[in-house]
PDB file of N, CA, C and O in Angstrom:
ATOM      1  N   UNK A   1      43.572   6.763  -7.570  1.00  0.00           N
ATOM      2  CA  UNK A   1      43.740   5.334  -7.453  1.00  0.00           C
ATOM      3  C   UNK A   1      43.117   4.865  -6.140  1.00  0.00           C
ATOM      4  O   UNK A   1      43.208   5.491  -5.084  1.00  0.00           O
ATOM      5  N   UNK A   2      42.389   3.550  -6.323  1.00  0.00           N
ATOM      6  CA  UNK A   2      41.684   3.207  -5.253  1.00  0.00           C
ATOM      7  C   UNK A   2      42.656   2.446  -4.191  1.00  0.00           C
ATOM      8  O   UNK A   2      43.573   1.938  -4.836  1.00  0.00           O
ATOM      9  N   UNK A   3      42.794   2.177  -2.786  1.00  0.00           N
ATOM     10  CA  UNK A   3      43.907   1.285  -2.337  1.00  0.00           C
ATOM     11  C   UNK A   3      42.752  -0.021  -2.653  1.00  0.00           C
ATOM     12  O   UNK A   3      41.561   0.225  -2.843  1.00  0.00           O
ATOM     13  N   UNK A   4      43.278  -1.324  -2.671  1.00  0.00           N
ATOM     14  CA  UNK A   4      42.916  -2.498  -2.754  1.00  0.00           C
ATOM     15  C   UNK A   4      42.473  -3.096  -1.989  1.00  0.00           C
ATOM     16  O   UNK A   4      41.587  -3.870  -2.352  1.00  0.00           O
ATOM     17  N   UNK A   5      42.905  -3.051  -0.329  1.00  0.00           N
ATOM     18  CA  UNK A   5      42.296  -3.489   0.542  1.00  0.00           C
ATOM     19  C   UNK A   5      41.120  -3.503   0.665  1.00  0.00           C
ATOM     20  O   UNK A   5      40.614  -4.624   0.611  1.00  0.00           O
ATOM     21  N   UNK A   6      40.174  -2.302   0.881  1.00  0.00           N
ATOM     22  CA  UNK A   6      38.994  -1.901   1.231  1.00  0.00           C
ATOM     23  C   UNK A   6      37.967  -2.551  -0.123  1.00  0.00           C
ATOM     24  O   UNK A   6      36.828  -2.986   0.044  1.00  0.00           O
ATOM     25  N   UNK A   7      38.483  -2.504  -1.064  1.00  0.00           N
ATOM     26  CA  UNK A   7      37.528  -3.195  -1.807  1.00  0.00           C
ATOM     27  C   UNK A   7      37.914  -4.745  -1.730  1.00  0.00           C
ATOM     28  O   UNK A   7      37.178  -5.505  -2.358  1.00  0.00           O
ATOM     29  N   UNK A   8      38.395  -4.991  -1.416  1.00  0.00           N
ATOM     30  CA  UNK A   8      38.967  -6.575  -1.162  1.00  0.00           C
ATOM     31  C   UNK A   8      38.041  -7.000  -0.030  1.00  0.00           C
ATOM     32  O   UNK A   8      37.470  -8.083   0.093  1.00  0.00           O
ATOM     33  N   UNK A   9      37.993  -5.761   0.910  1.00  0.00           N
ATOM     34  CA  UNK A   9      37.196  -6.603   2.324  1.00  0.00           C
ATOM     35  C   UNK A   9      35.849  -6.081   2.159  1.00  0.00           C
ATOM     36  O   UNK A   9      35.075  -6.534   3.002  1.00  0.00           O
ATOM     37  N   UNK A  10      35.345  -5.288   1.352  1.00  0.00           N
ATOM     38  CA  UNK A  10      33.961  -4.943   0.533  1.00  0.00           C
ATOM     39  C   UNK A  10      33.450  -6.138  -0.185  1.00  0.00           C
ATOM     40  O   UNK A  10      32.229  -6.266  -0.085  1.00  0.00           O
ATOM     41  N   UNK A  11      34.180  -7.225  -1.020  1.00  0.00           N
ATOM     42  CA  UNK A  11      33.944  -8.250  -1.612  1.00  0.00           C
ATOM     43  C   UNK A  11      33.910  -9.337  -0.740  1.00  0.00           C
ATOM     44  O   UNK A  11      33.196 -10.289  -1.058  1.00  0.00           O
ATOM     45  N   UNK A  12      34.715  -9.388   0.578  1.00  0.00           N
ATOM     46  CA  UNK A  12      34.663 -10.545   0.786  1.00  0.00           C
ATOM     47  C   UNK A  12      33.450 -10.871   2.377  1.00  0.00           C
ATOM     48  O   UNK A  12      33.132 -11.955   2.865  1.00  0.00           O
ATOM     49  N   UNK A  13      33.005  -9.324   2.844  1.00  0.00           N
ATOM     50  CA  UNK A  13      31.797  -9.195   3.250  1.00  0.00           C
ATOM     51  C   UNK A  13      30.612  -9.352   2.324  1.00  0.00           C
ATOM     52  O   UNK A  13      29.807 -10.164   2.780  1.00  0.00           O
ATOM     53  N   UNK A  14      30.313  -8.915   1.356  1.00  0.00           N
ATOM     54  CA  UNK A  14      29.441  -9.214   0.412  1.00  0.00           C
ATOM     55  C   UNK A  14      29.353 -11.021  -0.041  1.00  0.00           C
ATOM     56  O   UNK A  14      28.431 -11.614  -0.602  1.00  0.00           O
ATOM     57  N   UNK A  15      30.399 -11.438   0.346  1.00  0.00           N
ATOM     58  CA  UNK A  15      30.681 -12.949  -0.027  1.00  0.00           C
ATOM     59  C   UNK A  15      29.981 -13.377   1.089  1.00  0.00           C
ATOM     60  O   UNK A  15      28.906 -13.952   0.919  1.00  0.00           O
ATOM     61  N   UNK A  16      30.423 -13.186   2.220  1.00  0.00           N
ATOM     62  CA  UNK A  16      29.661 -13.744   3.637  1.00  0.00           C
ATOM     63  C   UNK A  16      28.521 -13.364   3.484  1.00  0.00           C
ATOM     64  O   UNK A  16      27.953 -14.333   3.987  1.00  0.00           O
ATOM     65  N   UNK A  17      27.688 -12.671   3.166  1.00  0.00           N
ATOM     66  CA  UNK A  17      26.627 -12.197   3.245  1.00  0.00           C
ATOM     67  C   UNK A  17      25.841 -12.943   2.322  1.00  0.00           C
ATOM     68  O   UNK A  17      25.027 -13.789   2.691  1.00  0.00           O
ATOM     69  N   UNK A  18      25.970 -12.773   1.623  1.00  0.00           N
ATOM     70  CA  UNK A  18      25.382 -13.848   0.534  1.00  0.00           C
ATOM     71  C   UNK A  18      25.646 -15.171   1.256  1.00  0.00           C
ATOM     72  O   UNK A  18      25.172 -15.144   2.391  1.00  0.00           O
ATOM     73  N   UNK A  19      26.070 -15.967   1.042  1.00  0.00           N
ATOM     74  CA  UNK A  19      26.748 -17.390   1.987  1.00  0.00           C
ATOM     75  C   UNK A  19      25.628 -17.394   3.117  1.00  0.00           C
ATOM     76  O   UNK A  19      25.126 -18.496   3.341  1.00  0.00           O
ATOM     77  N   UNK A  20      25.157 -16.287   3.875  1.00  0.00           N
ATOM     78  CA  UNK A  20      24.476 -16.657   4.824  1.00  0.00           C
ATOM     79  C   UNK A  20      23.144 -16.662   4.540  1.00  0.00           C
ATOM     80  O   UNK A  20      22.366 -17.235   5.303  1.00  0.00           O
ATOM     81  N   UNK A  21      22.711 -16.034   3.421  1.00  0.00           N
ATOM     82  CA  UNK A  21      21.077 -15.246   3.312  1.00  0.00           C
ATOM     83  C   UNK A  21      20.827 -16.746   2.367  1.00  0.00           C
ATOM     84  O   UNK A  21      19.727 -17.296   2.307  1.00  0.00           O
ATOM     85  N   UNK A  22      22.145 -17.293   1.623  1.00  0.00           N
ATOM     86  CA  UNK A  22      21.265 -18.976   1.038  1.00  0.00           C
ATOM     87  C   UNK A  22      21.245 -19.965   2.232  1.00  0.00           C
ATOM     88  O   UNK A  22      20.380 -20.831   2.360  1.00  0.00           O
ATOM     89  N   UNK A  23      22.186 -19.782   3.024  1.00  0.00           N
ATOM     90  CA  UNK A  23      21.811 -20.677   4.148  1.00  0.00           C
ATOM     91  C   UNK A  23      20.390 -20.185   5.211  1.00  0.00           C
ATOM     92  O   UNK A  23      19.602 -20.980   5.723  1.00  0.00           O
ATOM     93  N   UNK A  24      20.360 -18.932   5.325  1.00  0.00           N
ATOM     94  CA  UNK A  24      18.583 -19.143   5.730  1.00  0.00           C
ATOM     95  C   UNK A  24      18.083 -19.374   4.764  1.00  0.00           C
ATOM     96  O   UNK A  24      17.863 -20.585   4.740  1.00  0.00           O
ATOM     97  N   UNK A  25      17.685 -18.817   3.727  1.00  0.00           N
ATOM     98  CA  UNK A  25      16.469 -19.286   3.210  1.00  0.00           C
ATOM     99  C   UNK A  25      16.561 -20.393   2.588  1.00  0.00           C
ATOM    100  O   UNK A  25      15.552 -20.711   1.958  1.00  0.00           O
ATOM    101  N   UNK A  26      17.996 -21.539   2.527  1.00  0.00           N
ATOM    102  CA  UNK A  26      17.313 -22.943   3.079  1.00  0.00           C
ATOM    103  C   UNK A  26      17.518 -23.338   3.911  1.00  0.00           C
ATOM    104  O   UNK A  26      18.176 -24.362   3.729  1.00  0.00           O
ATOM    105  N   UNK A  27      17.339 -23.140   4.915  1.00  0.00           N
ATOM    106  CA  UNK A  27      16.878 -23.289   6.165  1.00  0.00           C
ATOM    107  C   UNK A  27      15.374 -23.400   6.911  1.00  0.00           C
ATOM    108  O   UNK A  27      14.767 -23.975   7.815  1.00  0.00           O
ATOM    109  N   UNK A  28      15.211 -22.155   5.562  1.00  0.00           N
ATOM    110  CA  UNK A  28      13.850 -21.587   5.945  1.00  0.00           C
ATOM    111  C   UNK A  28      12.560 -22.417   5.367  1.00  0.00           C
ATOM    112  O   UNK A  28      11.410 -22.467   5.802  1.00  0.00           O
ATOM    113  N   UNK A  29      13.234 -23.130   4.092  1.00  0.00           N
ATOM    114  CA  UNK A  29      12.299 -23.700   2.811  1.00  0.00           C
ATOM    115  C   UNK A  29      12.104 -25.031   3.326  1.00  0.00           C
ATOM    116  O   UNK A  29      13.011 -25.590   3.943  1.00  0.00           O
ATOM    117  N   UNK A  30      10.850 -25.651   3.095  1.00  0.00           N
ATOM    118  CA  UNK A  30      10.772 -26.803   3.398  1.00  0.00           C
ATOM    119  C   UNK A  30      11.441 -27.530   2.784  1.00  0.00           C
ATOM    120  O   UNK A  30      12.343 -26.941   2.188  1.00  0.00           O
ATOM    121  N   UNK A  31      11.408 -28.916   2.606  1.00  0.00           N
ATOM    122  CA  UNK A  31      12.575 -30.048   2.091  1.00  0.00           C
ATOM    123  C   UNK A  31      12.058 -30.679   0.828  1.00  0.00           C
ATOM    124  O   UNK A  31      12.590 -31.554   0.144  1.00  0.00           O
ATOM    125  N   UNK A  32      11.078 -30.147   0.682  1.00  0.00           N
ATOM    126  CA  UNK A  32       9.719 -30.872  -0.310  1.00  0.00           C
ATOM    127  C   UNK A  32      10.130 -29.942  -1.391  1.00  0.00           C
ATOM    128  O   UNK A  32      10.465 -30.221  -2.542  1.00  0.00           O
ATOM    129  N   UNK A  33       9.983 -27.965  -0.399  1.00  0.00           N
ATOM    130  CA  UNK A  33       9.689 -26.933  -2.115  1.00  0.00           C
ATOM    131  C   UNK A  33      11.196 -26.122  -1.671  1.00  0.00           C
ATOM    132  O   UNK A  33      11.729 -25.574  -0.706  1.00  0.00           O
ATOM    133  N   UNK A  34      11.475 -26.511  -3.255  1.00  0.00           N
ATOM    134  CA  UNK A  34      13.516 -25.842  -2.996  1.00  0.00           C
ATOM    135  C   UNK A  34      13.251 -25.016  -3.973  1.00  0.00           C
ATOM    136  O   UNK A  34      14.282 -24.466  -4.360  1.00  0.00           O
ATOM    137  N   UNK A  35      12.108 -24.623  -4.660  1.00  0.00           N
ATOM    138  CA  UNK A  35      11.645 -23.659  -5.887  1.00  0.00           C
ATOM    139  C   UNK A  35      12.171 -22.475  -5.017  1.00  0.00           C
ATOM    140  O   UNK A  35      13.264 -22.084  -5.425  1.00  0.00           O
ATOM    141  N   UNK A  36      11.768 -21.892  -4.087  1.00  0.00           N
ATOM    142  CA  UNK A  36      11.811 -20.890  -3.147  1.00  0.00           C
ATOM    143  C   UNK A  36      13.239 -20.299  -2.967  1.00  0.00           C
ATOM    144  O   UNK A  36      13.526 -19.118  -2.768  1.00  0.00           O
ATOM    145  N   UNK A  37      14.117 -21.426  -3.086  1.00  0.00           N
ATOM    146  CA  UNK A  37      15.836 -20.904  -2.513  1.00  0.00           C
ATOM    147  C   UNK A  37      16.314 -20.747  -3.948  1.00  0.00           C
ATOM    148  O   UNK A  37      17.024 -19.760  -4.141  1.00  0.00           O
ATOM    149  N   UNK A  38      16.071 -21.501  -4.952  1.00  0.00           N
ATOM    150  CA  UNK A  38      16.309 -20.774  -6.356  1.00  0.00           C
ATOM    151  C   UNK A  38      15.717 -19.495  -6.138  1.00  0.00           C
ATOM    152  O   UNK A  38      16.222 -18.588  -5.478  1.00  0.00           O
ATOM    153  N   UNK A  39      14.576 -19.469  -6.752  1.00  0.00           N
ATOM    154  CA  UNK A  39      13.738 -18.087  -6.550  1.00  0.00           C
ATOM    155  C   UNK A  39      15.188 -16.941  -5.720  1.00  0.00           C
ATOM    156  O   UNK A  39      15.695 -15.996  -6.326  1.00  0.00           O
ATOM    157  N   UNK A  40      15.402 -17.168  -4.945  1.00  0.00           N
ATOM    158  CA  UNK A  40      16.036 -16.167  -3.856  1.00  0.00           C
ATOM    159  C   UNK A  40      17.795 -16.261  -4.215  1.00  0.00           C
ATOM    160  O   UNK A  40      18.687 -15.489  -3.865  1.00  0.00           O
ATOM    161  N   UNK A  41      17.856 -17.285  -4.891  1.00  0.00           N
ATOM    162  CA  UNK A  41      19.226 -17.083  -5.302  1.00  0.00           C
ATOM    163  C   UNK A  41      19.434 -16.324  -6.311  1.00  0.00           C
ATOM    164  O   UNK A  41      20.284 -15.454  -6.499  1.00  0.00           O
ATOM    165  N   UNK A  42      18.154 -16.920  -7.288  1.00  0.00           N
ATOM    166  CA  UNK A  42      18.464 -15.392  -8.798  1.00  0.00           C
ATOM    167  C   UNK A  42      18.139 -14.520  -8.605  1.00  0.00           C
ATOM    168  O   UNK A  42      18.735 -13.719  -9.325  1.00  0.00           O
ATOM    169  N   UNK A  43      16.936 -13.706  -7.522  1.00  0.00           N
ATOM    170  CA  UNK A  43      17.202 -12.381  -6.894  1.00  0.00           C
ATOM    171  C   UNK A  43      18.139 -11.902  -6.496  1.00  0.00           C
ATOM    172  O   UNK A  43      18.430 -10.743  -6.792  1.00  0.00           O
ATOM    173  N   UNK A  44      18.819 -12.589  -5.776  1.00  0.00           N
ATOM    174  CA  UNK A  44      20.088 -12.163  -5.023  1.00  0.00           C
ATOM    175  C   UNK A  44      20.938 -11.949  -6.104  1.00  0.00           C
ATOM    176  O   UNK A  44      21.515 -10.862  -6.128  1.00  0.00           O
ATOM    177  N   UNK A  45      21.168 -12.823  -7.096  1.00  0.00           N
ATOM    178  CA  UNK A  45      22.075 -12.747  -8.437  1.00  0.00           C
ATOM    179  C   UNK A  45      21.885 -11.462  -8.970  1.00  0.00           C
ATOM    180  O   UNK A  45      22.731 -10.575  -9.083  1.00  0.00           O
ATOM    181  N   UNK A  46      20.695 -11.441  -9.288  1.00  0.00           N
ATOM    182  CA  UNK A  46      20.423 -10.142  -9.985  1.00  0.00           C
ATOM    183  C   UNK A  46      20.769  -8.822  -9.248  1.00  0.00           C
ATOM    184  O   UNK A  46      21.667  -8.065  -9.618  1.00  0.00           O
ATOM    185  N   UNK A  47      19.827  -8.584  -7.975  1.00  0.00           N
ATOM    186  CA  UNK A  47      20.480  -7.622  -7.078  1.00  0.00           C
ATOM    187  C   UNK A  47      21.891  -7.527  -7.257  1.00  0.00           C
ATOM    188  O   UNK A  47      22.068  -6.873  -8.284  1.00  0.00           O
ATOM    189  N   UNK A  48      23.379  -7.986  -6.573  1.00  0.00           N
ATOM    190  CA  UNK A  48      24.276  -8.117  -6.778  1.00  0.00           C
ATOM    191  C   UNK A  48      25.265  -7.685  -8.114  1.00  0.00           C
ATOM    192  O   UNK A  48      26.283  -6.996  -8.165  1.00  0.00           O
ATOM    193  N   UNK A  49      24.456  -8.440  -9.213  1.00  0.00           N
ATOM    194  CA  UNK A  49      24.849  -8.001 -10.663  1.00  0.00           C
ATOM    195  C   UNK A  49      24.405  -6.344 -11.247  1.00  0.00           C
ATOM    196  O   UNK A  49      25.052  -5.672 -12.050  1.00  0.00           O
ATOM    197  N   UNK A  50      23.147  -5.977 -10.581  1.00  0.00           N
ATOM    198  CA  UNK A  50      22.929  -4.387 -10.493  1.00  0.00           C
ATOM    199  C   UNK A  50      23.909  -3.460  -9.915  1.00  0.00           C
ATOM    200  O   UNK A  50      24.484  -2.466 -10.359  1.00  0.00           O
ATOM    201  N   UNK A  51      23.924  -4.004  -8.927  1.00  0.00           N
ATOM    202  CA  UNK A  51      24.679  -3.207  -7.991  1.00  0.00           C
ATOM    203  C   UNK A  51      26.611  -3.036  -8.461  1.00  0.00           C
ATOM    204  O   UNK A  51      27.333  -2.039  -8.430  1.00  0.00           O
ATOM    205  N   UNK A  52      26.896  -4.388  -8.837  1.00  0.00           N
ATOM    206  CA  UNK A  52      27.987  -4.114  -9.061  1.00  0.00           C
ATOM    207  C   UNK A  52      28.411  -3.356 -10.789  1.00  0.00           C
ATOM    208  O   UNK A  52      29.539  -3.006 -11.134  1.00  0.00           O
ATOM    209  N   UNK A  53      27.306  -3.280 -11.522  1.00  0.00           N
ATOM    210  CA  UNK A  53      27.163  -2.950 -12.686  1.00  0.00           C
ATOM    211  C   UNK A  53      27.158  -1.110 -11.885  1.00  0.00           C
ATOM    212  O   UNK A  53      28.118  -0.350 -11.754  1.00  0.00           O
ATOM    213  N   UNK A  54      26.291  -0.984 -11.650  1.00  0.00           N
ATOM    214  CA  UNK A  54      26.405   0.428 -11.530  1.00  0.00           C
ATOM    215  C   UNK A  54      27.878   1.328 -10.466  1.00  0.00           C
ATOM    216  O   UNK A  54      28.170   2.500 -10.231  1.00  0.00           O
ATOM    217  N   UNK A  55      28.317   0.295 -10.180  1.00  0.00           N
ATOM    218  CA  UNK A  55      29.789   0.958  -9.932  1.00  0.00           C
ATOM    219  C   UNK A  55      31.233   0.490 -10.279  1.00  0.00           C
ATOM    220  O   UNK A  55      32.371   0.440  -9.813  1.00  0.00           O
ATOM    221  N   UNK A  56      30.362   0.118 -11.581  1.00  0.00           N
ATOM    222  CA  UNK A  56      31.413  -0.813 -12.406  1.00  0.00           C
ATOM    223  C   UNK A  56      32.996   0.227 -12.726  1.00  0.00           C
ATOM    224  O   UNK A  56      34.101  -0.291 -12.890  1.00  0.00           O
ATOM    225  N   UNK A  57      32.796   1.381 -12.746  1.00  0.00           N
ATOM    226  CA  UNK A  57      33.708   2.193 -13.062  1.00  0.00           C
ATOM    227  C   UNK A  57      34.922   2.446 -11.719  1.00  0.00           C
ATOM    228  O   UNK A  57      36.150   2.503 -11.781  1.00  0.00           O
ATOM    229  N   UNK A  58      34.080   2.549 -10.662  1.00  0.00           N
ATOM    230  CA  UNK A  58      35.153   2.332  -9.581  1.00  0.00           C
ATOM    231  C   UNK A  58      35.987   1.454  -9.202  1.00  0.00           C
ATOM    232  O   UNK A  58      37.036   1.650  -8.588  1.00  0.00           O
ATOM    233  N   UNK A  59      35.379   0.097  -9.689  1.00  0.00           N
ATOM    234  CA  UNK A  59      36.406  -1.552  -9.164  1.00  0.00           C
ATOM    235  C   UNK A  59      37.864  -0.895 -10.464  1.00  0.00           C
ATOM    236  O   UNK A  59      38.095   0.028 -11.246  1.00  0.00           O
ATOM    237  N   UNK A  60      38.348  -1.907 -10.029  1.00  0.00           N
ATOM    238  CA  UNK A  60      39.702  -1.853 -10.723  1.00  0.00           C
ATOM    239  C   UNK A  60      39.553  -3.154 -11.667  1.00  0.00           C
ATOM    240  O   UNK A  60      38.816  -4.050 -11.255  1.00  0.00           O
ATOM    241  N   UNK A  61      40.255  -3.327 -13.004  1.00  0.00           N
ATOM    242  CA  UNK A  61      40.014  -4.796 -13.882  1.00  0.00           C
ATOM    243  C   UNK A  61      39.949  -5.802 -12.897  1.00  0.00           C
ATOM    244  O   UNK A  61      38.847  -6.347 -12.956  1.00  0.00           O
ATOM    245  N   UNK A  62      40.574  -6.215 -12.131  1.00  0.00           N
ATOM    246  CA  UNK A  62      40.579  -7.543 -11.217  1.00  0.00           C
ATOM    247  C   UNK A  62      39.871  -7.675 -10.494  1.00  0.00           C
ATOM    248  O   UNK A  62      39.879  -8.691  -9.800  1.00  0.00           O
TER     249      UNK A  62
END
């Protein structure tokens, strides 16, 4: 059995992290082309959705 904490503060670093990488890259994007921070959000989506797919067996249902 996994304790809960550690994946609790695994998720909620991964939350900050994300949170910050859309705030640079709009930051980064001009004001004109926002194609770019999409672009980087469904990468990030996808990345994320890989990643948590392949250790889908370790999280717990919740």
């Amino acid at each position: 059995m996994t304790a809960a904490g550690p994946l609790l503060a695994s998720l909620l670093l991964s939350l900050a992290c994300s949170l910050a990488a859309g705030f640079a890259a709009a930051a980064f994007a001009p004001h004109t082309v926002r194609r770019s921070v999409i672009v980087l959000a469904v990468l990030l989506l996808g990345t994320g959705s890989g990643v948590q797919a392949s250790v889908w067996t370790l999280m717990p249902v919740w």
